[in-house]
Backbone as JSON Lines, residues from 0, in Angstrom:
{"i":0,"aa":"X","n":[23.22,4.37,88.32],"ca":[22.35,5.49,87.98],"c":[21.22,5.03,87.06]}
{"i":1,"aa":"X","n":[19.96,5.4,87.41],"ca":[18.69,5.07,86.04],"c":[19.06,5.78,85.39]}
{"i":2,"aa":"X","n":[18.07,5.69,83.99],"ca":[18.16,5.7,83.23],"c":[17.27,7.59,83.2]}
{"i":3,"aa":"X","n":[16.47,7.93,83.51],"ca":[15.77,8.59,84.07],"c":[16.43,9.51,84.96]}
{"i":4,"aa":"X","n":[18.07,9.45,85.0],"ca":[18.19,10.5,86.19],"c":[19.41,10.97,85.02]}
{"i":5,"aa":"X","n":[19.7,10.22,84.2],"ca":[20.77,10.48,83.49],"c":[19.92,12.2,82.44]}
{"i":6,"aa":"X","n":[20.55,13.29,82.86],"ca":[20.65,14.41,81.5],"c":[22.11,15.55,82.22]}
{"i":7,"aa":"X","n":[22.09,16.38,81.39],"ca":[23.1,17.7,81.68],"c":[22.2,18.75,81.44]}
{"i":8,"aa":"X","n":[23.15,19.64,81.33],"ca":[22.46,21.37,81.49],"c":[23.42,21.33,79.84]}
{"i":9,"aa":"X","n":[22.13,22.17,79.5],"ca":[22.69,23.14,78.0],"c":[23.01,24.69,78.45]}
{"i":10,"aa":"X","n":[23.39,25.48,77.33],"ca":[23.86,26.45,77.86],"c":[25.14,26.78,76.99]}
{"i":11,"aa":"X","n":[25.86,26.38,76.11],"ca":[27.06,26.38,75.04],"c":[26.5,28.11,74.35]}
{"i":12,"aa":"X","n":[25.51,28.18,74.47],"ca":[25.19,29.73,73.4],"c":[23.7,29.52,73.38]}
{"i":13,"aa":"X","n":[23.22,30.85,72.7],"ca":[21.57,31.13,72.19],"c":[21.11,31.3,70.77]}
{"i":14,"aa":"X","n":[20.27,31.34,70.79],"ca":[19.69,31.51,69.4],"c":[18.78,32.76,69.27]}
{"i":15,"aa":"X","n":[18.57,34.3,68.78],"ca":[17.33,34.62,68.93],"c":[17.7,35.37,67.69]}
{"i":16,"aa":"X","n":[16.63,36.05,67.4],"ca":[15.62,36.81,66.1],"c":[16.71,37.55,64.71]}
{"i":17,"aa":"X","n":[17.91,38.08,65.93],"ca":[19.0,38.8,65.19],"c":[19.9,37.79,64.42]}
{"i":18,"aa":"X","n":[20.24,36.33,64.87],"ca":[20.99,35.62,63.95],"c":[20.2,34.97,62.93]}
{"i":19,"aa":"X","n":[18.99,34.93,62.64],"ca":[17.91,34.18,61.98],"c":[18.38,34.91,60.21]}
{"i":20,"aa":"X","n":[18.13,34.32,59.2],"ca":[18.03,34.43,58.01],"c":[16.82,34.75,57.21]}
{"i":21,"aa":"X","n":[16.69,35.5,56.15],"ca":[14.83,35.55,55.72],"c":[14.82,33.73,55.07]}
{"i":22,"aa":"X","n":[15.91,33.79,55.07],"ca":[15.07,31.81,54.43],"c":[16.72,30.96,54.82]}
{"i":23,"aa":"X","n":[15.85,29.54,55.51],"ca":[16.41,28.89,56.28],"c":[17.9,28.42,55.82]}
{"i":24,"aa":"X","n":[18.3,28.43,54.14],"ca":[19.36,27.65,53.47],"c":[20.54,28.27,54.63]}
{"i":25,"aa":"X","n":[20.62,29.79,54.18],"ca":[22.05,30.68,54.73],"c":[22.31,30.36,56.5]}
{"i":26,"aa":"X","n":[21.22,29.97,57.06],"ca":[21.24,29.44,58.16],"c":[21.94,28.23,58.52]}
{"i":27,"aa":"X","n":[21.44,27.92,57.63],"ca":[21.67,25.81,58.05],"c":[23.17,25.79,57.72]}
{"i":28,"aa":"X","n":[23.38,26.32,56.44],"ca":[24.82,26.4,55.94],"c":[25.75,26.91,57.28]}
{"i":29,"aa":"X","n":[25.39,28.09,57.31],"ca":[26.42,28.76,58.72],"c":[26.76,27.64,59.87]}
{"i":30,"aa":"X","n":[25.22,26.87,60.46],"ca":[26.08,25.98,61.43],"c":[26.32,24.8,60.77]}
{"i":31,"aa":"X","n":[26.01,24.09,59.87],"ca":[26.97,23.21,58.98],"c":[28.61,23.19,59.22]}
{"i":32,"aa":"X","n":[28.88,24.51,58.85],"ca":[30.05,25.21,58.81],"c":[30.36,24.85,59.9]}
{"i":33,"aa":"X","n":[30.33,25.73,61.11],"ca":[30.39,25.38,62.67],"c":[30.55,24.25,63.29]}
{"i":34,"aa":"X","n":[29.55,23.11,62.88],"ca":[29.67,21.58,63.1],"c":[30.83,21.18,62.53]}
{"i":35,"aa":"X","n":[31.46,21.37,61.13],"ca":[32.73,20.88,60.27],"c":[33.84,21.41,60.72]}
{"i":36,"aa":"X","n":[34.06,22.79,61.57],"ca":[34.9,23.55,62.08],"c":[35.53,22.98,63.62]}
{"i":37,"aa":"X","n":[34.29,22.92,64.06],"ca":[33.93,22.24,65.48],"c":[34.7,20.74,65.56]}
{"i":38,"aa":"X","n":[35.02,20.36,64.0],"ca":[35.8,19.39,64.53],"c":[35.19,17.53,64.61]}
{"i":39,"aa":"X","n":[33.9,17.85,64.56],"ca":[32.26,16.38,64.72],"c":[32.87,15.55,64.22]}
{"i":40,"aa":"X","n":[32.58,14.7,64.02],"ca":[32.29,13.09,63.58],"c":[31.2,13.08,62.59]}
{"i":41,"aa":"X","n":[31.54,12.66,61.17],"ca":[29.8,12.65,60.79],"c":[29.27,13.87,60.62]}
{"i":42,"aa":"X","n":[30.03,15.17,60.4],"ca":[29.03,16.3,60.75],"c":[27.68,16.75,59.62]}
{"i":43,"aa":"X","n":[28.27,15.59,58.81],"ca":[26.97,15.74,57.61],"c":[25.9,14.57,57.57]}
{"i":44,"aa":"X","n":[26.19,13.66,58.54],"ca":[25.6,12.15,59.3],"c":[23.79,12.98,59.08]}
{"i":45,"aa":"X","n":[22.43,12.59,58.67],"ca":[21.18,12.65,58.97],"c":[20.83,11.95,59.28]}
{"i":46,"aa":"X","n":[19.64,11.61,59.68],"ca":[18.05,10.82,59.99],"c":[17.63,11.11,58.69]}
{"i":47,"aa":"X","n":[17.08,10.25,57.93],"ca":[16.19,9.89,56.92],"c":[14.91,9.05,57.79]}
{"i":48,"aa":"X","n":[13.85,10.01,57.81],"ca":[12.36,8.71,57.75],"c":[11.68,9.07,57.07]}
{"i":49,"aa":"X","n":[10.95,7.67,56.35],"ca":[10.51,7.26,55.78],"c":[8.96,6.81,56.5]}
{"i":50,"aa":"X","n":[7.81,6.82,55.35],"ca":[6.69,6.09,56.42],"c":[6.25,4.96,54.55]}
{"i":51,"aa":"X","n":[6.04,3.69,55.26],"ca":[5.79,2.43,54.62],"c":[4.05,2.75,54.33]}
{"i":52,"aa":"X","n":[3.86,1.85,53.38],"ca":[2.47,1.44,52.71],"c":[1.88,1.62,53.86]}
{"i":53,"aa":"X","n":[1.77,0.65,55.15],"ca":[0.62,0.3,56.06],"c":[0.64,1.6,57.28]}
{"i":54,"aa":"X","n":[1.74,3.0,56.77],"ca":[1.86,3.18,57.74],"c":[2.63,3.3,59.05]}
{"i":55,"aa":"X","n":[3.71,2.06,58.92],"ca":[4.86,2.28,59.6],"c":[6.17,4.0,59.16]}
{"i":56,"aa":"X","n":[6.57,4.17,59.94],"ca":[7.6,4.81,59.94],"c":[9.11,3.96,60.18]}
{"i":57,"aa":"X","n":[9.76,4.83,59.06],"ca":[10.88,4.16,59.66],"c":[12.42,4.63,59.52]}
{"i":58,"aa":"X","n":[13.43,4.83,60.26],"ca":[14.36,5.76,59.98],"c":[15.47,4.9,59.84]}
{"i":59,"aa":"X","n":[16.73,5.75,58.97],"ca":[18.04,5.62,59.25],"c":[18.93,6.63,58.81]}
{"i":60,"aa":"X","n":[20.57,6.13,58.76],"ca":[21.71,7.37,58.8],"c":[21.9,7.64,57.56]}
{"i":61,"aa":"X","n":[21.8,8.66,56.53],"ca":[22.95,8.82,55.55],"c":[23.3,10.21,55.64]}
{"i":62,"aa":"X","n":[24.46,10.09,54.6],"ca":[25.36,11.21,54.39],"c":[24.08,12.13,53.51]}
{"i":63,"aa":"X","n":[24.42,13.43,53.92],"ca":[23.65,14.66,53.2],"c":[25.09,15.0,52.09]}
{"i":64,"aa":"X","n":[24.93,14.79,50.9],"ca":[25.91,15.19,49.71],"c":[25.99,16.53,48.99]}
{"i":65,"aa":"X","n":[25.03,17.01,49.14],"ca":[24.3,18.37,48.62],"c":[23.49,19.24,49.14]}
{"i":66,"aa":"X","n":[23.91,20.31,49.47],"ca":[22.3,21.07,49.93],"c":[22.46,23.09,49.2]}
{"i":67,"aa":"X","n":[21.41,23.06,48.88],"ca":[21.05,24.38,47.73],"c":[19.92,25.26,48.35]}
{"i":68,"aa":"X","n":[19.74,25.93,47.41],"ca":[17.78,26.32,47.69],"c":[17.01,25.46,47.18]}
{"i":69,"aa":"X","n":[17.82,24.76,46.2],"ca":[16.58,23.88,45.7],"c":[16.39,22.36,46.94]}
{"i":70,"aa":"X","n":[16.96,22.13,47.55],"ca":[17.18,21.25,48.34],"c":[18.59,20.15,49.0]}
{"i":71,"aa":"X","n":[17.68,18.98,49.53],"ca":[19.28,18.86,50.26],"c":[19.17,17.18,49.55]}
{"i":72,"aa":"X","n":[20.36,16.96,49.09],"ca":[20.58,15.42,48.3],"c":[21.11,14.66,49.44]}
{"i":73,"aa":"X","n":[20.71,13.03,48.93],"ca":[21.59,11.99,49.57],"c":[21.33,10.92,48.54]}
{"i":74,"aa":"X","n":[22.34,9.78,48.55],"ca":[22.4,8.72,47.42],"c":[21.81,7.3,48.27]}
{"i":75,"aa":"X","n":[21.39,6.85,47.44],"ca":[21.02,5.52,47.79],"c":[21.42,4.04,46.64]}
{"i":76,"aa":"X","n":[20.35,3.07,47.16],"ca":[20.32,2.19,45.74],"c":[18.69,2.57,45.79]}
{"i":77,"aa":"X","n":[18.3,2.35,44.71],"ca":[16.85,2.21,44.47],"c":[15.77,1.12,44.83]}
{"i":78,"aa":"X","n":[16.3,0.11,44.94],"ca":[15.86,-0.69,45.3],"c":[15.52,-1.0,47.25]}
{"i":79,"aa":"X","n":[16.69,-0.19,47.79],"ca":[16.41,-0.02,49.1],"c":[15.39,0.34,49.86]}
{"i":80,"aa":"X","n":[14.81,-0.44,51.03],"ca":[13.79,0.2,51.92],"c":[13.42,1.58,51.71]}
{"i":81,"aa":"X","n":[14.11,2.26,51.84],"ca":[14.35,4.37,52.09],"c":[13.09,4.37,50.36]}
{"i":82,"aa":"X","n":[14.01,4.0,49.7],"ca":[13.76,4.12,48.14],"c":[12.62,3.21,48.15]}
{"i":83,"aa":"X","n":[11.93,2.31,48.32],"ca":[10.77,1.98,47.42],"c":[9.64,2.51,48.59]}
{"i":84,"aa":"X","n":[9.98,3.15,49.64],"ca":[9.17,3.44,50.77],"c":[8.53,5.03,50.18]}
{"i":85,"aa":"X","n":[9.54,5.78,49.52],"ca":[9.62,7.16,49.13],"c":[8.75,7.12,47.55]}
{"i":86,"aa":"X","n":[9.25,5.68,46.9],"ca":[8.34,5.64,46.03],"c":[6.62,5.28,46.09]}
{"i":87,"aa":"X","n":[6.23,5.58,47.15],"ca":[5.27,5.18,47.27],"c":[4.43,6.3,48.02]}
{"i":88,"aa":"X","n":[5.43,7.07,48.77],"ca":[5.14,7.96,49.66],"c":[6.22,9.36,50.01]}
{"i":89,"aa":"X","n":[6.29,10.04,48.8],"ca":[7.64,10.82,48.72],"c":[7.71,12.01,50.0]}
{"i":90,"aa":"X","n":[6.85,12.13,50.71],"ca":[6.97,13.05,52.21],"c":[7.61,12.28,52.88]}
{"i":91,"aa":"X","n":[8.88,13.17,53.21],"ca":[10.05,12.54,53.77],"c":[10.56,13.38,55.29]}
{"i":92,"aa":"X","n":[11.03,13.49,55.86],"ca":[11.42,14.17,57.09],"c":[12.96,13.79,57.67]}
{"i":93,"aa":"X","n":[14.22,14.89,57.92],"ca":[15.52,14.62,57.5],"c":[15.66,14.95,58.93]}
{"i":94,"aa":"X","n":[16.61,14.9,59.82],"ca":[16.87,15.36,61.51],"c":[18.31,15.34,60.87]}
{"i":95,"aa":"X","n":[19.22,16.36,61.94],"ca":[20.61,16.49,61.71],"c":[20.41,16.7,63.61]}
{"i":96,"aa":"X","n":[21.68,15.42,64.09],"ca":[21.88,15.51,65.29],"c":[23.15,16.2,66.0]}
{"i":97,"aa":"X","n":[23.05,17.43,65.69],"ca":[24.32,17.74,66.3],"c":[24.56,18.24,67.98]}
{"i":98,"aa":"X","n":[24.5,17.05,68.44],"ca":[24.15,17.28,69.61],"c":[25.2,17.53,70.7]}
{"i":99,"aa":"X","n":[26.77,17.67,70.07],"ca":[27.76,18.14,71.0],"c":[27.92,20.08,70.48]}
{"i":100,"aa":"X","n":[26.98,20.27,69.64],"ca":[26.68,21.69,69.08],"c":[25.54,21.89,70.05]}
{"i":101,"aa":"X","n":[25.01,21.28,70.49],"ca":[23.42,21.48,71.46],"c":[22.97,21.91,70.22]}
{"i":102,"aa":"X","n":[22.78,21.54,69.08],"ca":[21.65,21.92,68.01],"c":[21.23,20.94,67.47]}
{"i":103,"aa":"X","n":[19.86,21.23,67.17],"ca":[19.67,19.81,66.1],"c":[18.64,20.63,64.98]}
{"i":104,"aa":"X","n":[18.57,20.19,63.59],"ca":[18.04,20.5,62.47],"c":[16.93,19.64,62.15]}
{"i":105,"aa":"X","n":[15.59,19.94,62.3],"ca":[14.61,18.95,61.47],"c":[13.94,19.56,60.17]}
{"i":106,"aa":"X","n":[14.0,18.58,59.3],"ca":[13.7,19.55,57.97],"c":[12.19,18.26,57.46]}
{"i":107,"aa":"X","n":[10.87,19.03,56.65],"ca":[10.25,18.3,56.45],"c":[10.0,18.52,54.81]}
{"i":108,"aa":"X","n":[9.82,17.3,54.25],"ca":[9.47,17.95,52.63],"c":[9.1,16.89,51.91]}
{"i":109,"aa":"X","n":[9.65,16.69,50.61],"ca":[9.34,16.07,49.34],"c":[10.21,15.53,48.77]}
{"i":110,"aa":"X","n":[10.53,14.3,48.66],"ca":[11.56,13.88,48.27],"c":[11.34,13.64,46.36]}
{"i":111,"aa":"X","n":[12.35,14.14,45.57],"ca":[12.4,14.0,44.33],"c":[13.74,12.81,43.61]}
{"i":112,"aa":"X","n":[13.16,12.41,42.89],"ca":[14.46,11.81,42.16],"c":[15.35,12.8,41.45]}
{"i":113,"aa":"X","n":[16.63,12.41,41.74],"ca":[17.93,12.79,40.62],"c":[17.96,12.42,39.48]}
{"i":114,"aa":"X","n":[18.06,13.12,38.49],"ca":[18.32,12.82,37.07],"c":[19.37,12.33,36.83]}
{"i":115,"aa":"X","n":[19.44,11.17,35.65],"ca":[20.84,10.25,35.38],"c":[21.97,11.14,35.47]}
{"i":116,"aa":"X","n":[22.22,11.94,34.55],"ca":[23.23,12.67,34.49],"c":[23.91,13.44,36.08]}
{"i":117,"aa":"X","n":[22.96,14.26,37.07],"ca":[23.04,14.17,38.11],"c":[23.97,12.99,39.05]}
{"i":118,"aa":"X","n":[22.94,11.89,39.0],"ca":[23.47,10.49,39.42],"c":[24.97,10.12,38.83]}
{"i":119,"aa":"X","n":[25.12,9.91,38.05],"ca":[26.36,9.41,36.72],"c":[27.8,10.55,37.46]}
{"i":120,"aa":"X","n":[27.16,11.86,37.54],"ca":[28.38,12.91,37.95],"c":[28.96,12.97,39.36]}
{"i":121,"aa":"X","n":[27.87,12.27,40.39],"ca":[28.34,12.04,41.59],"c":[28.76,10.92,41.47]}
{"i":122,"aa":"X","n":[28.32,9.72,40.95],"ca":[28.75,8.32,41.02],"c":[30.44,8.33,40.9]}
{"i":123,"aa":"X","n":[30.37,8.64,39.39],"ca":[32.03,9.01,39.28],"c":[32.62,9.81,39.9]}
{"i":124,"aa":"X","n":[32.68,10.53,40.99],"ca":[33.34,11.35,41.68],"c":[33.75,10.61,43.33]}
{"i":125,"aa":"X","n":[33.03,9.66,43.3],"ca":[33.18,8.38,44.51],"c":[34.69,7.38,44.12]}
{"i":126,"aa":"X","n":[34.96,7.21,45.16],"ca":[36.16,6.22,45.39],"c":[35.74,5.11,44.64]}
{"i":127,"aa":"X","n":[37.11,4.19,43.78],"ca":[36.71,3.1,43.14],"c":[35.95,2.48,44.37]}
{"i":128,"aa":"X","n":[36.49,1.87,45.0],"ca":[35.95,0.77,46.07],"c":[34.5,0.95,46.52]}
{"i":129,"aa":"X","n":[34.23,2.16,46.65],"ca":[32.56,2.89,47.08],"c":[31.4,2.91,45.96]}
{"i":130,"aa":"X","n":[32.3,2.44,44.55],"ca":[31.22,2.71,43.5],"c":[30.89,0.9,43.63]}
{"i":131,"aa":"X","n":[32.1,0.23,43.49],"ca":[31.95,-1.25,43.47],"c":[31.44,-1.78,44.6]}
{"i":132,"aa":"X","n":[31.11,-1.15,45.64],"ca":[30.12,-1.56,46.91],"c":[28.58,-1.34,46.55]}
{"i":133,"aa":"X","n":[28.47,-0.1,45.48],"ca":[26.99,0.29,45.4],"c":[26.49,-1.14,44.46]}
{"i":134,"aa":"X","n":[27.76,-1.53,43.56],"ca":[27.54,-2.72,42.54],"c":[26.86,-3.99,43.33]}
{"i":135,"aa":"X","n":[27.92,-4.17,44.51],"ca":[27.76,-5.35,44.62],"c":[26.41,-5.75,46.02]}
{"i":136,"aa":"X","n":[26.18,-4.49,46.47],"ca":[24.92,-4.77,46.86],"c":[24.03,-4.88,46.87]}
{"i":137,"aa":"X","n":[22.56,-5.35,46.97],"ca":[21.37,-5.29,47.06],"c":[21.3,-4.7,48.15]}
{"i":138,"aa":"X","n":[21.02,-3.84,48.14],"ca":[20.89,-3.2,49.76],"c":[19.37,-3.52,50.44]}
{"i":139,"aa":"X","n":[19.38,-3.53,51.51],"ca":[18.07,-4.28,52.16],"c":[17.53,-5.41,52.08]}
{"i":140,"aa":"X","n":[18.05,-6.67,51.27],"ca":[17.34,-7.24,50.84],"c":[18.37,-8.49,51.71]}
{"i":141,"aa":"X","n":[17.77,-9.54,52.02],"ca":[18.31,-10.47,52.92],"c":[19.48,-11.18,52.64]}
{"i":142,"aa":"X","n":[20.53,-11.46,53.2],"ca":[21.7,-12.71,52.58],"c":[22.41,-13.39,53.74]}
{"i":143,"aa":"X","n":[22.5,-14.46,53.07],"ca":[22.79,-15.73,54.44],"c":[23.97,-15.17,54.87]}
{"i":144,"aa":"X","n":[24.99,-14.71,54.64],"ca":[26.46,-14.51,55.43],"c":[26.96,-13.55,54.52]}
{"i":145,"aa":"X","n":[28.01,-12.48,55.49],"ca":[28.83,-11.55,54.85],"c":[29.55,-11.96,53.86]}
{"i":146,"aa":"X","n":[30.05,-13.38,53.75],"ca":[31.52,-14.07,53.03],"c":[30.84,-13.92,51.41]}
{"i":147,"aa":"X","n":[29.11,-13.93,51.43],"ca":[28.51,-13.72,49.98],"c":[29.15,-12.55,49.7]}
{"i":148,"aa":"X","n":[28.78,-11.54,49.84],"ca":[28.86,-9.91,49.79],"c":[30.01,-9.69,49.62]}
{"i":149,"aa":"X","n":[31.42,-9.86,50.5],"ca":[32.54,-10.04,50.04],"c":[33.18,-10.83,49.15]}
{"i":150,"aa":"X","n":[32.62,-11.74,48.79],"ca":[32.84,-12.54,47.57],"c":[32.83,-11.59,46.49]}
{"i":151,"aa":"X","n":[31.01,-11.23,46.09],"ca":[30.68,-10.38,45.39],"c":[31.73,-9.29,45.26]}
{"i":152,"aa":"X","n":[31.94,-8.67,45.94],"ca":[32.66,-7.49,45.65],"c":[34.15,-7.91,45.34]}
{"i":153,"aa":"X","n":[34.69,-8.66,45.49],"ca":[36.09,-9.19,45.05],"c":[36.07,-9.49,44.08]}
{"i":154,"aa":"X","n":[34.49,-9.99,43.37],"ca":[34.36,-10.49,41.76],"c":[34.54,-9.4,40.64]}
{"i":155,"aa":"X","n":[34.0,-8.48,41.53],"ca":[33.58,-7.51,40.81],"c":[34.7,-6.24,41.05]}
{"i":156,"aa":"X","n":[35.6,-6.39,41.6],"ca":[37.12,-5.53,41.72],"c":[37.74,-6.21,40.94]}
{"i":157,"aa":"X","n":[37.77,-7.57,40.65],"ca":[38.7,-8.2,39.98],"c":[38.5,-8.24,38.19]}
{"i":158,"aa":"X","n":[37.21,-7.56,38.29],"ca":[36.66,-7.82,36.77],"c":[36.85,-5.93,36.49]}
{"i":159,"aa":"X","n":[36.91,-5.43,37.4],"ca":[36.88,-3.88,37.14],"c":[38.55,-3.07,37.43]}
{"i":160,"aa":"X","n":[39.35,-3.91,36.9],"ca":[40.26,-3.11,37.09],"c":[41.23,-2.52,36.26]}
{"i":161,"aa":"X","n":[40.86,-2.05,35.24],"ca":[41.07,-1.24,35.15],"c":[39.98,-0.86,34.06]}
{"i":162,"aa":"X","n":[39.92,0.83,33.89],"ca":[37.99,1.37,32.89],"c":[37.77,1.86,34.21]}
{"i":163,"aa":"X","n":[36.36,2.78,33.5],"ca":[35.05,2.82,34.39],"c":[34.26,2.03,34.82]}
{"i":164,"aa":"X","n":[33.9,2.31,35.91],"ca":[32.87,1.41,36.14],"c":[31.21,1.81,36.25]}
{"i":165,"aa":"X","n":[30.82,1.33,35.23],"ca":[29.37,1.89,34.83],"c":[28.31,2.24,36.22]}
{"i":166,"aa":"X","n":[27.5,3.65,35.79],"ca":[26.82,3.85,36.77],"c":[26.0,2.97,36.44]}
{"i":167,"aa":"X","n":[25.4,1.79,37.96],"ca":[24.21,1.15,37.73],"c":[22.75,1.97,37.96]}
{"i":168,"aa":"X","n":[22.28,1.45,36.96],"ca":[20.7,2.18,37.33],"c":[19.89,1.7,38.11]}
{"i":169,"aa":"X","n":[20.3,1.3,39.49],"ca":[19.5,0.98,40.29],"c":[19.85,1.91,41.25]}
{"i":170,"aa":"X","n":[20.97,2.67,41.02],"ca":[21.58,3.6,42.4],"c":[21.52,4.94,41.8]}
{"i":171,"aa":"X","n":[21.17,6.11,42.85],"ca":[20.76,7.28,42.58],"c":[20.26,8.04,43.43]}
{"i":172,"aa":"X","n":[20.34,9.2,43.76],"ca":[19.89,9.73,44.83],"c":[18.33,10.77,44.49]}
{"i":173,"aa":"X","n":[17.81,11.33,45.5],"ca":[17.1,11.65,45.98],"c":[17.22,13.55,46.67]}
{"i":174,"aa":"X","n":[16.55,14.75,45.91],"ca":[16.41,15.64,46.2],"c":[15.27,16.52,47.27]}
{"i":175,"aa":"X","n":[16.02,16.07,49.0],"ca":[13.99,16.72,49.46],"c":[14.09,18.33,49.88]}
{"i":176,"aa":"X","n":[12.94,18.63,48.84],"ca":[12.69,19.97,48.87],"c":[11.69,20.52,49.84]}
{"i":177,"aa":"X","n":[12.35,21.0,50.7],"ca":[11.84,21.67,51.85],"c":[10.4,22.38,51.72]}
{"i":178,"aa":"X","n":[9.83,21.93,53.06],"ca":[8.59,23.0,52.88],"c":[8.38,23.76,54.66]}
{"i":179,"aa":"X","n":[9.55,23.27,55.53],"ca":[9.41,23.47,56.84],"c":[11.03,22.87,57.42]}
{"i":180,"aa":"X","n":[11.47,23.7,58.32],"ca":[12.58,23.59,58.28],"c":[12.69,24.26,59.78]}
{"i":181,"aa":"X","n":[13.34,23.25,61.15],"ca":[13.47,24.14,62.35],"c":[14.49,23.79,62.48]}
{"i":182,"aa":"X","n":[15.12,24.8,63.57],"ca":[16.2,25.07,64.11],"c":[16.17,25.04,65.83]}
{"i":183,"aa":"X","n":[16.61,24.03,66.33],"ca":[17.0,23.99,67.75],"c":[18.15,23.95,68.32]}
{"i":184,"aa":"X","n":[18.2,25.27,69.28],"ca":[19.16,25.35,70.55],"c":[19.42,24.87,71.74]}
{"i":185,"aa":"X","n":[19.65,24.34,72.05],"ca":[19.52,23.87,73.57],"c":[20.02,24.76,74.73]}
{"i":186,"aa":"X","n":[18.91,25.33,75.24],"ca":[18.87,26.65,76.35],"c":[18.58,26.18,77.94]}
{"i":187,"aa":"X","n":[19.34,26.67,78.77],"ca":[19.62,26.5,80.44],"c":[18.41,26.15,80.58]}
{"i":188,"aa":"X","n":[18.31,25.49,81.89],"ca":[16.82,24.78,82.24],"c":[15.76,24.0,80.91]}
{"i":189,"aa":"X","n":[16.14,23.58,80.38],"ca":[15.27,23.17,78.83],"c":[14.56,24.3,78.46]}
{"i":190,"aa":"X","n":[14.87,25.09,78.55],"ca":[14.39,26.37,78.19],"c":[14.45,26.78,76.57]}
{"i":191,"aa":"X","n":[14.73,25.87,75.75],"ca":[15.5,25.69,74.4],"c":[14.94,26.8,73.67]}
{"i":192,"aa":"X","n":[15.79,27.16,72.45],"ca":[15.32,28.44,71.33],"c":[14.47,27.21,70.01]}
{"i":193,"aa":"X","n":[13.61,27.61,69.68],"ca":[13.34,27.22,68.53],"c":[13.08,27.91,67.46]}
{"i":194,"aa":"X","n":[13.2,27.97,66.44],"ca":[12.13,28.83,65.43],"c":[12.35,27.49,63.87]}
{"i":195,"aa":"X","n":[11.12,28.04,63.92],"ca":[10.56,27.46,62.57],"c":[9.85,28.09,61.19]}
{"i":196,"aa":"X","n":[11.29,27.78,60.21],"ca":[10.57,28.4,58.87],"c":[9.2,27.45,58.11]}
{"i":197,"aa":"X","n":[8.47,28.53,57.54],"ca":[7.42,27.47,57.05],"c":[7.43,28.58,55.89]}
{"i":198,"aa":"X","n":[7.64,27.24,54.4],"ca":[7.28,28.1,53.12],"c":[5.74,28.11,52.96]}
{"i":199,"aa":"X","n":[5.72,29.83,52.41],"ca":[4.35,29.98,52.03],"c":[3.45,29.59,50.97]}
{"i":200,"aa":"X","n":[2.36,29.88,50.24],"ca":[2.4,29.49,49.12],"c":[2.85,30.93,47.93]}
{"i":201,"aa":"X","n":[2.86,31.78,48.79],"ca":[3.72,32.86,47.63],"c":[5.55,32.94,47.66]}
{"i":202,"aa":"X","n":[5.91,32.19,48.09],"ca":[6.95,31.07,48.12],"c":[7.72,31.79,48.66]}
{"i":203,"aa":"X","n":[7.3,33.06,49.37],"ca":[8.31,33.03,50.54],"c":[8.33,32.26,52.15]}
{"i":204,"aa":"X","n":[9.45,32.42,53.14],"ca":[9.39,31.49,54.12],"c":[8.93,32.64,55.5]}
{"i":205,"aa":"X","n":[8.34,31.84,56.32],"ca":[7.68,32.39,57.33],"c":[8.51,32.18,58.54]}
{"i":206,"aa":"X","n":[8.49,32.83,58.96],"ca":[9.25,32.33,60.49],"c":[8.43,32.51,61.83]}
{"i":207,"aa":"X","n":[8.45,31.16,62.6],"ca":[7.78,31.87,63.85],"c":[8.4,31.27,65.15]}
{"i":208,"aa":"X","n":[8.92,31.88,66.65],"ca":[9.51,30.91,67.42],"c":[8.41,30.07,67.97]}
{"i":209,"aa":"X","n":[9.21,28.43,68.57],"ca":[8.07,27.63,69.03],"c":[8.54,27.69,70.8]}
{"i":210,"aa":"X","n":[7.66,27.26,71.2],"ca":[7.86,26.87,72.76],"c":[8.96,25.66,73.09]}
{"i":211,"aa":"X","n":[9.66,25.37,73.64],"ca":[10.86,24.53,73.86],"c":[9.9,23.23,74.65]}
């Protein structure tokens, strides 16, 4: 079979005007819910992109840890691609693929830093082993063989056992505060539901459906 002949039919449910929210949070939350119920893989798995100095774009997976009115968190190291890309260019754009839900979430905004204390309260709430991974990596940054990295981290389990283990200040997450936020269904014949909130500047959110 090509590649080109390969799709299915949607059709699992609809989306229209009566399930919609006046602002997108109570929404997103509900099928959040649904996706975690439903049973997913990952159901909190995003798209993070990022766009570089010259211009490039560029994406990858993390966990969504938080999401409010004020926005939706994820952790990083600071030093990482995501992170010095955002420092340079904090318009960020988040996708949630839930695509055995036939839905998918694209959210567009502003990415903010977390305050230490913030950082420090999630850090410690992570598995020993997950805090001593944030230690022992440089994340993004090149290394001749895994056996380094596992080294590293065996040095650094073996020196941390027992105490806290200090939040490093190179790791910390990232708050992006929405300014546009859609919601897609996947409807019979690609016929799909969309609608899209857009905050105003009298800071309420607008809603309008798009064409599939």
């Amino acid at each position: 079979m090509a590649i080109s002949d390969i799709r299915r039919q949607y059709g699992l449910r609809t989306l229209d005007e009566s399930q919609l929210t006046a602002e997108p949070f109570a929404l997103f939350e509900r099928w959040l819910k649904d996706t975690i119920e439903a049973g997913i893989p990952d159901p909190t798995a995003m798209t993070v992109a990022t766009v570089s100095a010259d211009g490039q774009p560029s994406q990858r997976i993390v966990l969504l840890k938080d999401v409010t009115a004020d926005g939706f968190v994820f952790y990083t190291n600071y030093g990482s691609r995501k992170a010095q890309e955002l420092a340079e260019n904090p318009k960020v754009s988040l996708h949630f693929p839930w695509f055995f839900m036939e839905r998918q979430v694209r959210i567009c905004g502003t990415a903010h830093k977390m305050s230490m204390a913030e950082n420090a309260r999630y850090f410690l709430s992570r598995p020993k082993d997950s805090q001593l991974a944030a230690l022992a990596s440089q994340q993004s940054k090149p290394i001749a063989k895994r056996e380094l990295l596992m080294t590293q981290f065996s040095q650094l389990k073996a020196k941390f056992t027992s105490g806290e283990i200090p939040v490093p200040d190179f790791w910390g997450g990232f708050r992006v505060v929405p300014h546009q936020i859609e919601f897609w269904q996947g409807g019979e014949n690609r016929l799909h539901d969309r609608f899209e909130y857009n905050l105003a500047e009298s800071g309420e959110w607008q809603i309008q459906r798009l064409m599939p």
